[in-house]
N, C-alpha and C positions, 0 to 999 in steps of 0.2 A: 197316121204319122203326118203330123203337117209338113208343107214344103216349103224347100230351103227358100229364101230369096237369092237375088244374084248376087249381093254385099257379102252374106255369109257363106257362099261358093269361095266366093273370090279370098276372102277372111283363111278360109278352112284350107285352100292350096298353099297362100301366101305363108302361113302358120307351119304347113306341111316342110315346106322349102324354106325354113330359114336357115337350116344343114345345107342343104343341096338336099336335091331328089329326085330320080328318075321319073319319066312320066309313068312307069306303072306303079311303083308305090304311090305316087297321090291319085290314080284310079282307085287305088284298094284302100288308102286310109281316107282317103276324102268321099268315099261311095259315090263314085261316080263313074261314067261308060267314056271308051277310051275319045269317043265323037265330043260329048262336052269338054272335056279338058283339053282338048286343043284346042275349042273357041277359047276357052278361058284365057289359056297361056297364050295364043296369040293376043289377048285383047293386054293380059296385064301386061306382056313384052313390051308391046306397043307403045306402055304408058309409062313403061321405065319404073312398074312395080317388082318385076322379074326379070332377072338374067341366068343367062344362058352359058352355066361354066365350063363344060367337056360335052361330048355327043350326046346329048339326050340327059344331062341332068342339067336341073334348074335350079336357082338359088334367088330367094327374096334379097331385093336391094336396100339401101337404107329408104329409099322414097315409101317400100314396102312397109318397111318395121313401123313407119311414121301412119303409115296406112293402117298398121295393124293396131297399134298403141290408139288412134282414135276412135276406132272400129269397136275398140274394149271399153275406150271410155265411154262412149255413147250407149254402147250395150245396159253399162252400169249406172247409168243414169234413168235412163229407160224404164230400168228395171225398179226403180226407187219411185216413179210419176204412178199416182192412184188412179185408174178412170172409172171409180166405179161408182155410182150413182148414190 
């Protein structure tokens, strides 16, 4: 299984939380342990990717959605570049 990088961490919370969502649902849909998703969600709070609606559930902001809508585009670009010899 290859490993996530931190863009598609961050992708996969932001995506998780655009409802709202308790931090243990994005441990369980995001496959991740409860120690990384508080670095995470302190880091996207931080940067005004995520807010923080009622005790413990979190919701993507619009800076988020813009985060996520690049995150796609770039994926889908990505995915189109040949590098093969």
């Amino acid at each position: 299984m290859k490993r996530r990088e931190q863009k598609d961490i961050a992708a996969d919370i932001l995506n998780e939380s655009k409802q709202g969502s308790k931090i243990s649902r994005i441990v369980y849909k995001c496959n991740l342990n409860f120690k990384i998703v508080r670095l995470y969600l302190s880091r996207l709070l931080s940067e005004g990717l995520l807010e923080v609606v009622d005790k413990n559930v979190f919701r993507t902001t619009e800076k988020g959605r813009i985060y996520l809508k690049s995150y796609r585009d770039f994926k889908a670009l990505w995915s189109q570049l040949d590098f093969s010899p």
